[in-house]
DRENVO-816725 format. One record per residue: residue number from 1; residue in three letters; x, y, z of N, C-alpha, C in turn. Coordinates in pm, whole numbers, always signed. Layout:
! DRENVO-816725
<rec k="NUM" r="Ala" n_east="X" n_north="Y" n_up="Z" ca_east="X" ca_north="Y" ca_up="Z" c_east="X" c_north="Y" c_up="Z"/>
...
! end
This chain:
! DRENVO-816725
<rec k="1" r="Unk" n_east="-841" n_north="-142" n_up="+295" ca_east="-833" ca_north="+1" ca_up="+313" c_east="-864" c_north="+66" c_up="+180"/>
<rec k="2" r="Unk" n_east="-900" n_north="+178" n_up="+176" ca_east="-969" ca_north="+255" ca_up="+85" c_east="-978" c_north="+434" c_up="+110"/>
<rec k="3" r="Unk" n_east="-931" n_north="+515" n_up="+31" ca_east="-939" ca_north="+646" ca_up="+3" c_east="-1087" c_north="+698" c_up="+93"/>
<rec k="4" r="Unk" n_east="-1085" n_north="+781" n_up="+167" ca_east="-1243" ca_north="+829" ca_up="+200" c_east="-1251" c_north="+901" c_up="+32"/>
<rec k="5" r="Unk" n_east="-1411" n_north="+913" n_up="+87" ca_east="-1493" ca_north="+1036" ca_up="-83" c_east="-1406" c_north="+1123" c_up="-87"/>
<rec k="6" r="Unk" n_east="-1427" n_north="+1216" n_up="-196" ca_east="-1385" ca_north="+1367" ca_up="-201" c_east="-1236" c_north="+1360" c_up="-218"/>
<rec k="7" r="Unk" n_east="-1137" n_north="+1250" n_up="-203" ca_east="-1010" ca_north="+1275" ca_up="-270" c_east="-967" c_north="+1275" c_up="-429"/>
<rec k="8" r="Unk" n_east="-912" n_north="+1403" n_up="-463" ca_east="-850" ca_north="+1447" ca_up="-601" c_east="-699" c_north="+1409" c_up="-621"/>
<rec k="9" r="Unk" n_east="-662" n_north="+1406" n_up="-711" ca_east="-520" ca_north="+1420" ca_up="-742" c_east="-547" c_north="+1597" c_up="-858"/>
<rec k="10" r="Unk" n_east="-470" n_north="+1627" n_up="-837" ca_east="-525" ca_north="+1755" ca_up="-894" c_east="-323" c_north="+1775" c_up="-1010"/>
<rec k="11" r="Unk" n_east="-320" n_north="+1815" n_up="-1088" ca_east="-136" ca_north="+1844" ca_up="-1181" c_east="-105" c_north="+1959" c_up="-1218"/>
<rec k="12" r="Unk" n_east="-58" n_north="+2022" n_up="-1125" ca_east="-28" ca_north="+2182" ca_up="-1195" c_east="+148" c_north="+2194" c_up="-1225"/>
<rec k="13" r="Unk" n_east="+186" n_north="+2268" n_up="-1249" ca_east="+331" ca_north="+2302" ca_up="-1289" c_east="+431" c_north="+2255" c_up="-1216"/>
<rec k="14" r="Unk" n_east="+385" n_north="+2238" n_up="-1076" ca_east="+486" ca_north="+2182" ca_up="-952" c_east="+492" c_north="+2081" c_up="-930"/>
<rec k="15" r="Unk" n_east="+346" n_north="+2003" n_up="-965" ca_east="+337" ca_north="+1860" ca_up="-954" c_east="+248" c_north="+1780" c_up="-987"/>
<rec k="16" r="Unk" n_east="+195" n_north="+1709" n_up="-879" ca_east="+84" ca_north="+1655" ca_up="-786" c_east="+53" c_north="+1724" c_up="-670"/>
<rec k="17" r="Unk" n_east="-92" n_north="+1723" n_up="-661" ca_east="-101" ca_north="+1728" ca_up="-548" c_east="-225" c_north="+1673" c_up="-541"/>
<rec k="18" r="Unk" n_east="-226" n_north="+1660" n_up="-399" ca_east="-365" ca_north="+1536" ca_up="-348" c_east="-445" c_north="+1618" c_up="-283"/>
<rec k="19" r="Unk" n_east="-605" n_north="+1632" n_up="-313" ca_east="-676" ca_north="+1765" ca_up="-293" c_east="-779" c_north="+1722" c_up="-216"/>
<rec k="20" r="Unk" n_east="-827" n_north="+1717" n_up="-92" ca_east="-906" ca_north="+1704" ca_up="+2" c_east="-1037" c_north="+1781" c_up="+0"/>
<rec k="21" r="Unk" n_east="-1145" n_north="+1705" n_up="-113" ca_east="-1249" ca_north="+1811" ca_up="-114" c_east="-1351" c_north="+1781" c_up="-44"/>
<rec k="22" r="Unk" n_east="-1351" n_north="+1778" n_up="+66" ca_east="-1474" ca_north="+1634" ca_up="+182" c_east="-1518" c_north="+1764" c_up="+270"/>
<rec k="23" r="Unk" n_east="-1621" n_north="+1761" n_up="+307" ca_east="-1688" ca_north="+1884" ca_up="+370" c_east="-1613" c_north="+1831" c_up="+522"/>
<rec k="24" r="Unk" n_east="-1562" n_north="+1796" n_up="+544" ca_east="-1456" ca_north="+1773" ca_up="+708" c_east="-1324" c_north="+1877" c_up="+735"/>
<rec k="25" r="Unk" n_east="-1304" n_north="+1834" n_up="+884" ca_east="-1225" ca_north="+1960" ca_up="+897" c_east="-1086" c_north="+1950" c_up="+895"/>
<rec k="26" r="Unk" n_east="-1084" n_north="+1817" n_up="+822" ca_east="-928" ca_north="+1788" ca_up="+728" c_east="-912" c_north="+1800" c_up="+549"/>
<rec k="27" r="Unk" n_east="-983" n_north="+1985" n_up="+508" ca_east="-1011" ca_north="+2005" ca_up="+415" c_east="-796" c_north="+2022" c_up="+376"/>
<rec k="28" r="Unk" n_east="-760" n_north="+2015" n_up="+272" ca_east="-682" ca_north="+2032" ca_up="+226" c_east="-565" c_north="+2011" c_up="+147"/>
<rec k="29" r="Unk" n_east="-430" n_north="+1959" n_up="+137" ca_east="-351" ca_north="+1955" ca_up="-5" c_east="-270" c_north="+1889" c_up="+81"/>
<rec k="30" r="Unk" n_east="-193" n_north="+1787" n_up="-67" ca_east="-39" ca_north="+1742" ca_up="-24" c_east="+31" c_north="+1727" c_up="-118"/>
<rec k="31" r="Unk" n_east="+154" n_north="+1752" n_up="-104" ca_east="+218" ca_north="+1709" ca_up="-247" c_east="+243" c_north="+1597" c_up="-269"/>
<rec k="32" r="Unk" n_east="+288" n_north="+1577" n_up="-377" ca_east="+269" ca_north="+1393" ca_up="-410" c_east="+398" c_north="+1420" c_up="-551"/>
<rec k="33" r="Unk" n_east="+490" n_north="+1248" n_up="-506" ca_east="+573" ca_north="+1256" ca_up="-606" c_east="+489" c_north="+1162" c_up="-692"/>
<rec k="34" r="Unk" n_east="+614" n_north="+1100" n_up="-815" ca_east="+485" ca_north="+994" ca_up="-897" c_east="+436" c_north="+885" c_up="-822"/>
<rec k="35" r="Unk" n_east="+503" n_north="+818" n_up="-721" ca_east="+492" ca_north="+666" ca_up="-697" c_east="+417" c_north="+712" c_up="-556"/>
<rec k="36" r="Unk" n_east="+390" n_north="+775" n_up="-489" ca_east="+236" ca_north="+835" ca_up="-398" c_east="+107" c_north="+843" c_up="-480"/>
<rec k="37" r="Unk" n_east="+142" n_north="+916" n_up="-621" ca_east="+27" ca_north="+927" ca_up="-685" c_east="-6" c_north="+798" c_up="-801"/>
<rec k="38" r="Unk" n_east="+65" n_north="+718" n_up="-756" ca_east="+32" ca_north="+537" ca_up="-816" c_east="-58" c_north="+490" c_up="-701"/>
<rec k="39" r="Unk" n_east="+14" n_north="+493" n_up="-568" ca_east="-12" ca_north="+501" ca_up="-451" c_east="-188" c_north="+496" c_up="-429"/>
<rec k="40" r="Unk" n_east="-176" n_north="+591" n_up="-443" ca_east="-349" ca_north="+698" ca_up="-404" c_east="-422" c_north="+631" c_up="-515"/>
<rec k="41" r="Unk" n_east="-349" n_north="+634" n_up="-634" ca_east="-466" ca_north="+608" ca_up="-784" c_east="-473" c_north="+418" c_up="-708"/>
<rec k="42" r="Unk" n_east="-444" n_north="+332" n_up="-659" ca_east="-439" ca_north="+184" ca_up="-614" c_east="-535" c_north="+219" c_up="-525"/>
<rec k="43" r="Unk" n_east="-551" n_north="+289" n_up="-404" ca_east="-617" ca_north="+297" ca_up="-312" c_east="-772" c_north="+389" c_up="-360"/>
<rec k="44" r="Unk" n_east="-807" n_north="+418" n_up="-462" ca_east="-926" ca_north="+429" ca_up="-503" c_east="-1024" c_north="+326" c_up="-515"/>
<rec k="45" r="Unk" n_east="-997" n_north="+218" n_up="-487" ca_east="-1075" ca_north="+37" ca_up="-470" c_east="-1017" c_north="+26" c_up="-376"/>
<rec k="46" r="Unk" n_east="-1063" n_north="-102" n_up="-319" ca_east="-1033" ca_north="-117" ca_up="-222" c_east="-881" c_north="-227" c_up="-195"/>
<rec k="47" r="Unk" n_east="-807" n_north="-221" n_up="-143" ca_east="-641" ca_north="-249" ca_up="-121" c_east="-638" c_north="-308" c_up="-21"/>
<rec k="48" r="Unk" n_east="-535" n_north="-427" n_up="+34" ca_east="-437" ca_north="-392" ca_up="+127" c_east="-317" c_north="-385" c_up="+117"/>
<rec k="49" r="Unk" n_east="-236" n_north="-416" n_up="+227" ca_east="-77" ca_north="-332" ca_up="+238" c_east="-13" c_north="-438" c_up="+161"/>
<rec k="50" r="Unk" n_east="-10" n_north="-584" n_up="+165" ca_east="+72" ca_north="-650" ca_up="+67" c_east="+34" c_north="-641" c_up="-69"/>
<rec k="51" r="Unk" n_east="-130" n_north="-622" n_up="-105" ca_east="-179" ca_north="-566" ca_up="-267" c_east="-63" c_north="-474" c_up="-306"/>
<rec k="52" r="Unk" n_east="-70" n_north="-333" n_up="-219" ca_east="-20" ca_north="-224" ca_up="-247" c_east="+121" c_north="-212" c_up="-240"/>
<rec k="53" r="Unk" n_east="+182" n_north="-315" n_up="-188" ca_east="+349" ca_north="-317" ca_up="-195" c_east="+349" c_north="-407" c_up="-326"/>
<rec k="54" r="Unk" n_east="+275" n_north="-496" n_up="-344" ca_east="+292" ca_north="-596" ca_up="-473" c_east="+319" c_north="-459" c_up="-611"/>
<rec k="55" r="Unk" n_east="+160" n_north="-397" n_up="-572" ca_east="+150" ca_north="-356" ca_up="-692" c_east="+268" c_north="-226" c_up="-742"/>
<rec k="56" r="Unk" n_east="+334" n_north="-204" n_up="-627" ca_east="+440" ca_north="-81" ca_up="-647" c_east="+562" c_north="-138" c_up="-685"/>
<rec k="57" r="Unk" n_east="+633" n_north="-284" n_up="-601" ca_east="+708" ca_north="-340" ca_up="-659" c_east="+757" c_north="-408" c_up="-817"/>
<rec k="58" r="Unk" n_east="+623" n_north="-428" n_up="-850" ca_east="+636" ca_north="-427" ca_up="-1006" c_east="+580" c_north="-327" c_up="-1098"/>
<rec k="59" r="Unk" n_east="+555" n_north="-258" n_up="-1038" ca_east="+499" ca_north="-79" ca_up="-1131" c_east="+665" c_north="-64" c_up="-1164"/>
<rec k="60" r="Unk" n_east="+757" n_north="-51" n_up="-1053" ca_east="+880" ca_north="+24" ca_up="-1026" c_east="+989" c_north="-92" c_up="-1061"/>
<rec k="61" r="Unk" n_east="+933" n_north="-205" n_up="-1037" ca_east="+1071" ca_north="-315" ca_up="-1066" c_east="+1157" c_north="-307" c_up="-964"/>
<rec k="62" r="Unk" n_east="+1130" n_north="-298" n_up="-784" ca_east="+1209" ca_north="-261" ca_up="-672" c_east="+1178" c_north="-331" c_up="-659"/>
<rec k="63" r="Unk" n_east="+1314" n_north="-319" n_up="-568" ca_east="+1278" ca_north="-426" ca_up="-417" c_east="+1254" c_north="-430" c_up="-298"/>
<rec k="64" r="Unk" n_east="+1188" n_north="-559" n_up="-241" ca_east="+1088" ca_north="-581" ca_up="-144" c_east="+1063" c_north="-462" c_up="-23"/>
<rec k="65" r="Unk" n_east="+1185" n_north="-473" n_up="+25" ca_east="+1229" ca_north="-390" ca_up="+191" c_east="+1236" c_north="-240" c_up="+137"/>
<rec k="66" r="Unk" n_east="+1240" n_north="-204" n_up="+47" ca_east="+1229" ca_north="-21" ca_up="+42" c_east="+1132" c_north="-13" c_up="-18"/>
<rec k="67" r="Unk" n_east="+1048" n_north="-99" n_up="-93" ca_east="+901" ca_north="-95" ca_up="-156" c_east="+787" c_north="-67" c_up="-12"/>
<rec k="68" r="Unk" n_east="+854" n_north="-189" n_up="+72" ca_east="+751" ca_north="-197" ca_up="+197" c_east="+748" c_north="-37" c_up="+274"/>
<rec k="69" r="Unk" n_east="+855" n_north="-11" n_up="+330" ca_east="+883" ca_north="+112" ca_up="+349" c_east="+853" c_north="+178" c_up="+312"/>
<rec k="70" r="Unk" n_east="+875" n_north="+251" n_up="+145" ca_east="+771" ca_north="+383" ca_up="+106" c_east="+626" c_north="+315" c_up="+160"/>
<rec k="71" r="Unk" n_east="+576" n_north="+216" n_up="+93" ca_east="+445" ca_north="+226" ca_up="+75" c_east="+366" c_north="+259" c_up="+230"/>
<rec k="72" r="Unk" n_east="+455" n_north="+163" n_up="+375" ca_east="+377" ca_north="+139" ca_up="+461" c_east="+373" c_north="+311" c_up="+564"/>
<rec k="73" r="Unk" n_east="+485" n_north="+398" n_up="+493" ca_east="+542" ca_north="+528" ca_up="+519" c_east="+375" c_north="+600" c_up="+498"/>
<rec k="74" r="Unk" n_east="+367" n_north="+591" n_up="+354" ca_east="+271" ca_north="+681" ca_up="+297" c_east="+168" c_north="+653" c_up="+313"/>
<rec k="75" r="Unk" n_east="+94" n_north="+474" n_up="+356" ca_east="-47" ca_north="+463" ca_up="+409" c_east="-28" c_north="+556" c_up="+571"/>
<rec k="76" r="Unk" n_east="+72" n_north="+517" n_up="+613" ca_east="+46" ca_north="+587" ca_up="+756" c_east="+61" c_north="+743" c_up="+762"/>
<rec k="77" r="Unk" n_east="+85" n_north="+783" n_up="+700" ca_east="+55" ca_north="+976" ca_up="+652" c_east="-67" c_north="+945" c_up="+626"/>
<rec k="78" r="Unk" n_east="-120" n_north="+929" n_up="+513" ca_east="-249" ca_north="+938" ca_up="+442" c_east="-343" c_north="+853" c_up="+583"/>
<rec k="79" r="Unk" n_east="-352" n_north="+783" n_up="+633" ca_east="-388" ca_north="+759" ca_up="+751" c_east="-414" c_north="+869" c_up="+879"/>
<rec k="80" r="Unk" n_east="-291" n_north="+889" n_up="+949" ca_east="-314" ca_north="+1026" ca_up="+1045" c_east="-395" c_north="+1148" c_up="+992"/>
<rec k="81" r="Unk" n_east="-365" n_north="+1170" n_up="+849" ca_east="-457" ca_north="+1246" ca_up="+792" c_east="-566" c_north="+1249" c_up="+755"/>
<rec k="82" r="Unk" n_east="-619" n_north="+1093" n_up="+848" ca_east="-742" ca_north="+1110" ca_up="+790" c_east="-823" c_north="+1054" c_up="+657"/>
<rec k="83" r="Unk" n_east="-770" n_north="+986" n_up="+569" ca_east="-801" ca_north="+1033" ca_up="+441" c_east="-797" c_north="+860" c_up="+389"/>
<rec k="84" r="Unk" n_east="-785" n_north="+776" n_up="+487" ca_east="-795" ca_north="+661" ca_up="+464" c_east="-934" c_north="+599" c_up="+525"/>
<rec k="85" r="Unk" n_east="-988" n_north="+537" n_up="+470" ca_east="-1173" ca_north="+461" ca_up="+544" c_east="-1123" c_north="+310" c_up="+595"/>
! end
């Protein structure tokens, strides 16, 4: 799995946010804490779901069962939205 084109991480005063610049008609924003926007920056190459739990579990030094959880949480948002290839 892999980011479609046209995704930003964009940092203004509030945060993150993840900026949908793809001429489609899922133009738009999300907020993002840090470990979404580790998240998203992993899924710019190409990933899968045990890569992407590996690589969060030792970014963060967590463990396994709430690592799996955020991560498999936030591919499936970023998914319905679209925004996964």
């Amino acid at each position: 799995m892999r980011l479609k084109e046209g995704i930003v991480i964009s940092e203004n005063d509030e945060g993150y946010l993840l900026v949908d610049t793809g001429d489609g008609d899922q133009q738009g924003t999300l907020k993002l804490d840090n470990t979404e926007v580790f998240i998203v920056n992993q899924l710019k190459k190409e990933n899968d779901m045990e890569g992407l739990i590996r690589a969060v579990r030792i970014k963060y030094e967590a463990d396994e069962k709430s690592t799996a959880r955020i991560v498999k949480d936030f591919v499936t948002k970023l998914t319905s939205l679209g925004l996964i290839r």
